[in-house]
C-alpha positions as CSV (number, residue, x, y, z in Angstrom):
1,X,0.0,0.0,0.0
2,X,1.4,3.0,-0.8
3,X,0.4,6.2,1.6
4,X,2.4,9.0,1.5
5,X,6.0,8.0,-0.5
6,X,7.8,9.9,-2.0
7,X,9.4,7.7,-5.0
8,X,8.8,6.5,-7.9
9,X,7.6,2.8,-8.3
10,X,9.4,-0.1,-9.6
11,X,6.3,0.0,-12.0
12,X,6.8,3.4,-13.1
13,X,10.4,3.8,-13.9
14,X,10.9,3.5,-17.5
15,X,13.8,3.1,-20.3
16,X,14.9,5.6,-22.5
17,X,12.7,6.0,-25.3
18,X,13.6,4.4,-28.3
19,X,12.4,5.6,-32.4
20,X,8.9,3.8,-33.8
21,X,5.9,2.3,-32.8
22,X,6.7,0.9,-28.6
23,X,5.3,0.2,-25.3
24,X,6.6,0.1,-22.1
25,X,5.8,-2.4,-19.2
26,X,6.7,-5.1,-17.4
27,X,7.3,-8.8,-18.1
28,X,4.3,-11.0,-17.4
29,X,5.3,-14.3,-19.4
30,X,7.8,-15.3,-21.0
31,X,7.7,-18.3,-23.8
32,X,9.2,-19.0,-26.3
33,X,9.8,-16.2,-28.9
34,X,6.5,-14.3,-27.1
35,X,6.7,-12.3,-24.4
36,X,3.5,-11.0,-22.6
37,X,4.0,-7.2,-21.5
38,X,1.6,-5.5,-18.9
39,X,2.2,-1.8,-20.1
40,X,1.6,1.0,-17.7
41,X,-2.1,1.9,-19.0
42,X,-4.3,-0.4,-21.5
43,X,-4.7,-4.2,-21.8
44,X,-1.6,-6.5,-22.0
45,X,0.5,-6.4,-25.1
46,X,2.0,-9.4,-27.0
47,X,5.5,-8.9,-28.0
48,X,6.7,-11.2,-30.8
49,X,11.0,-11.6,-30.7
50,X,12.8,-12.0,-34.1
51,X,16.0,-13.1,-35.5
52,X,17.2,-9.6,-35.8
53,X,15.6,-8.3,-32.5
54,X,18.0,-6.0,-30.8
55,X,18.4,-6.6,-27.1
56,X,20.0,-3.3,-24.6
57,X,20.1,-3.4,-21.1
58,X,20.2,-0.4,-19.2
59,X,20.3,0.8,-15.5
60,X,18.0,2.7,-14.0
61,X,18.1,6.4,-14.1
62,X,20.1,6.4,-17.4
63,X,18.7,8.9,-19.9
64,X,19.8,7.5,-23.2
65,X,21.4,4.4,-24.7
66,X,25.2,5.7,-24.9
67,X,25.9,3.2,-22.2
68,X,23.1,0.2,-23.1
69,X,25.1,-3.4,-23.0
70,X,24.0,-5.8,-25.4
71,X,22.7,-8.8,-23.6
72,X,20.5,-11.5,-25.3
73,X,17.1,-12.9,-25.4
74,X,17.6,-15.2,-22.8
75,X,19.0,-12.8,-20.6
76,X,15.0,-11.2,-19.9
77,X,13.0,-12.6,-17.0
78,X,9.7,-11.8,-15.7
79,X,9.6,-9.0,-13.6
80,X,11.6,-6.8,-16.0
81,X,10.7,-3.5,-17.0
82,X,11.6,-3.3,-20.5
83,X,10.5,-0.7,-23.7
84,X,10.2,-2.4,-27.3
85,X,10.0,-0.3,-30.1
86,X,8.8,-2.4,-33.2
87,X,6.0,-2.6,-35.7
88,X,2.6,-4.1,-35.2
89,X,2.1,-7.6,-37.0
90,X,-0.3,-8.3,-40.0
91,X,-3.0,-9.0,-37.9
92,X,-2.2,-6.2,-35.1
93,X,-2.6,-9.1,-32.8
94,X,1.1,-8.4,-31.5
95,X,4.2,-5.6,-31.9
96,X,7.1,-7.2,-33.6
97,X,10.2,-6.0,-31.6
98,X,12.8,-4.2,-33.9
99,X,14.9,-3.1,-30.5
100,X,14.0,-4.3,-26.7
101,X,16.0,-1.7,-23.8
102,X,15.4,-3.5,-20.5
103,X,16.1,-2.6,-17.0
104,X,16.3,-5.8,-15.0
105,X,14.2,-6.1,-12.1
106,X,17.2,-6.7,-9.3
107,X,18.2,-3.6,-10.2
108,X,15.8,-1.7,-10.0
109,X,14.7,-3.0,-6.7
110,X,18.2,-2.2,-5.4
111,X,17.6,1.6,-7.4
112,X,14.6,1.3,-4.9
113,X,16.1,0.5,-1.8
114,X,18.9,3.4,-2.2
115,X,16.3,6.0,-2.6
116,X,14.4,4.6,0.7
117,X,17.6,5.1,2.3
118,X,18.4,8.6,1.0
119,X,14.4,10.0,1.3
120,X,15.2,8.7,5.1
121,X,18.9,9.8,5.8
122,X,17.9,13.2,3.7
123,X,14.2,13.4,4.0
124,X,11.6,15.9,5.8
125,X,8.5,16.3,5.8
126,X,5.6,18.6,7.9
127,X,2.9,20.7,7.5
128,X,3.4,23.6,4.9
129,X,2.7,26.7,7.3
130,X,4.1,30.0,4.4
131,X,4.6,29.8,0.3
132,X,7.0,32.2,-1.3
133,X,6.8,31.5,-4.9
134,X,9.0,34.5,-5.4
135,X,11.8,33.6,-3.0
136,X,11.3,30.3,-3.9
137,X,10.9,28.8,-0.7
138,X,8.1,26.9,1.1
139,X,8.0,27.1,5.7
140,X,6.8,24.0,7.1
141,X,6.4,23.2,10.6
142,X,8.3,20.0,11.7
143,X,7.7,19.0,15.6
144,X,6.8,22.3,16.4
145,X,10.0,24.0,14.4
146,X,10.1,25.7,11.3
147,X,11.8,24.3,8.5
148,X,12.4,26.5,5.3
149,X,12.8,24.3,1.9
150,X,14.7,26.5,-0.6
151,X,13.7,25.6,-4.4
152,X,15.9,25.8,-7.2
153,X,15.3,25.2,-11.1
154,X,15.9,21.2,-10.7
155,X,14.3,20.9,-8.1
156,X,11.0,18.1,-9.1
157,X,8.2,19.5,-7.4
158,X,5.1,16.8,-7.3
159,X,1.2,17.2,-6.3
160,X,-1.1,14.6,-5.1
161,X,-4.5,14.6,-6.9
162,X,-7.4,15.3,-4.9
163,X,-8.9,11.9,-4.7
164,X,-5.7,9.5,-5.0
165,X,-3.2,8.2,-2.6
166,X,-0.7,6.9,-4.9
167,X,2.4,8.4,-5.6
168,X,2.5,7.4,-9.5
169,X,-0.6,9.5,-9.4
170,X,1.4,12.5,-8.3
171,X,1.6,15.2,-11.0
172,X,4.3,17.7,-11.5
173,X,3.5,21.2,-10.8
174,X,4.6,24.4,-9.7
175,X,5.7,25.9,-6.4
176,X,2.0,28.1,-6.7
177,X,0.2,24.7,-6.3
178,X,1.3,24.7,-2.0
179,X,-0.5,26.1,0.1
180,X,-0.5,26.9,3.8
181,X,-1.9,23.7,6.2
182,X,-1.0,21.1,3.1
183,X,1.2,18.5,3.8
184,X,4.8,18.6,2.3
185,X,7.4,16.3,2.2
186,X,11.4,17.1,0.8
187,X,14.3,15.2,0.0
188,X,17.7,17.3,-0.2
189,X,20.6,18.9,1.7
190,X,19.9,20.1,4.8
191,X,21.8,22.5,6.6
192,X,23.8,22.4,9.3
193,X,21.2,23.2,12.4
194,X,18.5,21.7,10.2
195,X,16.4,24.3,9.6
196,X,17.0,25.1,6.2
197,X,16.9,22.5,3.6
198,X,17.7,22.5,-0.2
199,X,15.2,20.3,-1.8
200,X,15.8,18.0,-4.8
201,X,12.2,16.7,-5.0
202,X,9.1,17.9,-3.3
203,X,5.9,16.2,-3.1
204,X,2.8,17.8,-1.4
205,X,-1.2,17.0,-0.8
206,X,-4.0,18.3,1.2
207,X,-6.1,15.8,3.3
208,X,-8.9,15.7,5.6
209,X,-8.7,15.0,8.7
210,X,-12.0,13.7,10.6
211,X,-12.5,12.9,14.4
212,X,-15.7,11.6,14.8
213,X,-18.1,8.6,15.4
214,X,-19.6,6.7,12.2
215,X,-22.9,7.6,11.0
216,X,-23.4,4.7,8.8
217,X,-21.5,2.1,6.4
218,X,-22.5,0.8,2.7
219,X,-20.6,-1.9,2.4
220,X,-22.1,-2.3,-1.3
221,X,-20.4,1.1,-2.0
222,X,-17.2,0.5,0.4
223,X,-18.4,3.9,1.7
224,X,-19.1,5.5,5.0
225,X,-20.3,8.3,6.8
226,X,-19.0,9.7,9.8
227,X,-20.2,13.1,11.6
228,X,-17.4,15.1,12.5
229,X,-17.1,16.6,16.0
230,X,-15.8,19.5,14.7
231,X,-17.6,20.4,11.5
232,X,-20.5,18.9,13.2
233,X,-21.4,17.5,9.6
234,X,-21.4,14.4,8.2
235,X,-18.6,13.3,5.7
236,X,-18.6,10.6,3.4
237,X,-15.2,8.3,2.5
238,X,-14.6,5.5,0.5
239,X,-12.7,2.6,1.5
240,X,-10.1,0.8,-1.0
241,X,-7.9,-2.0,-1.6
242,X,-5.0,0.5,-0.8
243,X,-6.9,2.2,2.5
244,X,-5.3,1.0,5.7
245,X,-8.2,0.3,8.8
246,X,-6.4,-0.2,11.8
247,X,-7.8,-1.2,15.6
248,X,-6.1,1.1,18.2
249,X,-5.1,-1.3,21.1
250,X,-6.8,0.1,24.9
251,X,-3.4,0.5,26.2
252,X,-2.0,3.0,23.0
253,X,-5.1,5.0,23.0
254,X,-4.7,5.7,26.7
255,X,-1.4,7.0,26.4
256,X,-2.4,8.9,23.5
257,X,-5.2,10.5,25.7
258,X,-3.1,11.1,28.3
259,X,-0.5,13.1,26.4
260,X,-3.4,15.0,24.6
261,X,-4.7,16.4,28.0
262,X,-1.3,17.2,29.1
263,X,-1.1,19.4,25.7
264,X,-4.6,20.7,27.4
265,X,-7.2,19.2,25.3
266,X,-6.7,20.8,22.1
267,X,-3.7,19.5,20.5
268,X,-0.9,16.6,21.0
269,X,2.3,17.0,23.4
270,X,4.7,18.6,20.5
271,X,2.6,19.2,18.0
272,X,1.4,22.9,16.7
273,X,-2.5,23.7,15.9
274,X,-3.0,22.6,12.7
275,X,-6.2,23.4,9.6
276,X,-8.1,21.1,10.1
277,X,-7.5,19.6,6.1
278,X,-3.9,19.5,7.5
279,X,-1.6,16.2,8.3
280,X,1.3,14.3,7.6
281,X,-0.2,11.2,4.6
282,X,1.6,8.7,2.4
283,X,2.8,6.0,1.7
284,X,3.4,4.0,0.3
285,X,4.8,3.8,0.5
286,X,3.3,2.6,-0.6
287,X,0.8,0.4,-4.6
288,X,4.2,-0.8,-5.0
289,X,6.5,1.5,-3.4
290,X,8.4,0.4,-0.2
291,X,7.9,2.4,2.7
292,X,10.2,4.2,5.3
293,X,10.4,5.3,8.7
294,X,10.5,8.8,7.6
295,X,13.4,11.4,8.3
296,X,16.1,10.1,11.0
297,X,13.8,6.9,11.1
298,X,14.8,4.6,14.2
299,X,13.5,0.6,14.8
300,X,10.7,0.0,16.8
301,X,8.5,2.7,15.8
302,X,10.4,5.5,16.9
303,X,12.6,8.2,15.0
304,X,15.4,9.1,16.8
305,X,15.2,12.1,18.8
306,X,11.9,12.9,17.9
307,X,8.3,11.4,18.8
308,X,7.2,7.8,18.1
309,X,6.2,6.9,14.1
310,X,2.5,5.7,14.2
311,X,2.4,4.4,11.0
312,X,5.2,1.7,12.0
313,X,2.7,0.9,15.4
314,X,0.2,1.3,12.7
315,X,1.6,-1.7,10.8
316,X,1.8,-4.0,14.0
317,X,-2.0,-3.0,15.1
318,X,-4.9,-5.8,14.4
319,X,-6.5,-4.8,11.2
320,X,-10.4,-4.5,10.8
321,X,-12.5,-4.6,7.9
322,X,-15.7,-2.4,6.5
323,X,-18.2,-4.8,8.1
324,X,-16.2,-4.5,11.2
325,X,-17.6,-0.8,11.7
326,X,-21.3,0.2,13.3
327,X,-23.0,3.0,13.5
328,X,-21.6,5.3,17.2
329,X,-18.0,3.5,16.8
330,X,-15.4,6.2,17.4
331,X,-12.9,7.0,14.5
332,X,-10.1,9.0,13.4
333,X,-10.1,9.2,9.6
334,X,-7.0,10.5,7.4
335,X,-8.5,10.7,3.7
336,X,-7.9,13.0,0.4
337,X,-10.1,16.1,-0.2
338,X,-11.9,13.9,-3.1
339,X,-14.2,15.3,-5.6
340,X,-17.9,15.5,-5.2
341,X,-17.4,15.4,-1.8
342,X,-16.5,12.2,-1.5
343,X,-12.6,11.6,-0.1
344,X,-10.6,8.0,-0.5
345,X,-9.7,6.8,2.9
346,X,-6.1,6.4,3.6
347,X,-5.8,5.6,7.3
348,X,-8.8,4.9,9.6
349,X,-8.4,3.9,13.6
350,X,-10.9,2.8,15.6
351,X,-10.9,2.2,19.5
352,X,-9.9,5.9,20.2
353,X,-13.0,6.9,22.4
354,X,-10.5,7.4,25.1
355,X,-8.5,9.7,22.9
356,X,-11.9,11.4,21.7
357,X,-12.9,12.0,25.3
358,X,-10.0,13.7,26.4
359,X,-9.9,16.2,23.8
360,X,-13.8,16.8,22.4
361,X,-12.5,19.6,20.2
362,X,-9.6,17.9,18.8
363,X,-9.2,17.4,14.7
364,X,-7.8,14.3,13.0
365,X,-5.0,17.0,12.7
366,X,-4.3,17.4,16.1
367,X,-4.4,14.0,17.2
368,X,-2.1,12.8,14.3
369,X,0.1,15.3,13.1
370,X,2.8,14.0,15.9
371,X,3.4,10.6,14.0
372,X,4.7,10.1,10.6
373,X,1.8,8.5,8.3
374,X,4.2,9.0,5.1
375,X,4.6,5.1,4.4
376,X,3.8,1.5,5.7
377,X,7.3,-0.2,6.9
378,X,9.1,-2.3,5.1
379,X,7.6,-5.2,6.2
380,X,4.4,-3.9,5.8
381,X,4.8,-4.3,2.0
382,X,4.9,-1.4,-0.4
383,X,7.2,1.3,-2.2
């Protein structure tokens, strides 16, 4: 599942483009001289190999074939992500390959796993509190301190859509797009105290955030309705193969009661008053992508030096299902803006009528924004 993650999938990382008719995907089946190719949109493609089929392999990230090595048919497996430019047979029924460049599927898994790494050695991410399109700089608020992402002409600058959680889906757009109370999340160099950071990619999102009890569930639709306690409406969700339901164990949702009426009812130990479409989403992870820790991400659920990472407790929590929820249950829902009103849930908790009872008249925002939700673990599956 991917939530909030800030990569690119294995799915999504393509070739360099080669002349004539082509499609790009990944290797279903291989057999024989046919090869079964799942492309990134539209139905499966069948790939025909000939004698004078030209085969390049090419690591990921490279921009042209300068450096492709010439490997042979044999050489493919499934898994691969490969681009074949070609011409379509006499019955159109397949694309007879001229040229196949392929980047093999280890690699680009371990491409993967070092950009995990870096997005966690040199990641950050918070809620987006000033734009300056001018100075080209966004100010967003990380436990409580401000954190000032300086943009330069390469920087890659991504934007969720308003009702999808995946980070494929995220399409590129200007510094303009950010606004104040989204949630941002930057990968670059940071400077020395940490409160400066020059970003090589940027992706951002704005999600609602709803602390409430359920209304009523369709599972026919995977929807439901939960009034808000602070909107005092009701707000519809839909709930996906990629949404993440989670049962909050008695013991967690006291603590996280407790620390909220330390913090005096209205927001978490740490954590600054947030809009209430505000908080931290992913990941993926997260569809694909594997997921992180976050920034300075420690084992066992905690980043080092800062507070614990709910998404990783998230992943060791019992999971619960549609038909598990009844009208009066207590949630916490994290899910896009959506269109027509209707939002795609990304993270939903139940068991938090401790947590709801300590603080009446605190958001999803509030309640959340101390944890990283940018992407399942590791071992949770996912980018």
């Amino acid at each position: 599942m991917l939530l909030f993650s800030p990569q690119r999938s294995i799915a999504q990382t393509s070739p360099p483009a080669a002349p004539g008719n082509k499609a790009i995907g990944t290797i279903k089946n291989i057999n024989g001289t046919t090869i079964s190719l799942v492309p990134d949109s539209g139905p499966e493609v069948t790939v025909t190999v000939q004698a004078e089929t030209r085969f390049l392999r090419v690591a990921p990230g490279q921009k042209d074939l300068k450096s492709a090595t010439p490997i042979q048919a044999q050489d493919l497996q499934v898994g691969d992500r490969i681009l074949v430019a070609g011409r379509p047979s006499e019955d159109n029924a397949s694309l007879l390959a001229s040229t196949v460049v392929i980047m093999t599927r280890s690699e680009l898994e371990a491409q993967h796993q070092r950009e995990m790494e870096d997005w966690q050695k040199r990641g950050v991410d918070g809620l987006a509190t000033a734009v300056d399109p001018a100075a080209g700089t966004v100010t967003i608020s990380v436990h409580s301190k401000p954190v000032i992402i300086h943009v330069s002409k390469t920087t890659v600058i991504r934007r969720y859509p308003p009702d999808s959680i995946k980070f494929d889906d995220a399409k590129p757009g200007p510094l303009q797009e950010i606004h104040p109370g989204d949630q941002v999340r930057a990968r670059g160099d940071r400077s020395a105290d940490g409160s400066e950071l020059t970003a090589d990619e940027i992706v951002s999102g704005s999600f609602r955030n709803i602390a409430g009890t359920v209304n009523s569930v369709d599972a026919s639709s995977s929807t439901l309705t939960v009034h808000d306690l602070i909107s005092k409406k009701n707000l519809t969700v839909k709930v996906t193969a990629d949404s993440q339901l989670r049962h909050l164990p008695p013991e967690m949702a006291q603590r996280l009661a407790m620390r909220l009426k330390r913090a005096g009812g209205g927001t978490a130990a740490g954590a600054s008053a947030a809009p209430e479409n505000a908080n931290s989403a992913q990941g993926n992870h997260p569809t694909g992508a594997p997921g992180m820790a976050g920034p300075g991400g420690g084992a066992g659920g905690r980043r080092f030096g800062g507070p614990p990472d709910l998404q990783q407790m998230l992943n060791r929590m019992p999971a619960v299902s549609l038909n598990d929820l009844h009208k009066g249950d207590a949630v916490v829902v994290l899910s896009t803006e959506g269109t027509a009103g209707v939002g795609t849930t990304i993270t939903l908790l139940t068991g938090v009528e401790p947590i709801l009872e300590a603080a009446p008249n605190a958001s999803g925002a509030s309640i959340l924004t101390p944890w990283s939700l940018s992407a399942p673990s590791g071992d949770a599956g996912g980018p």
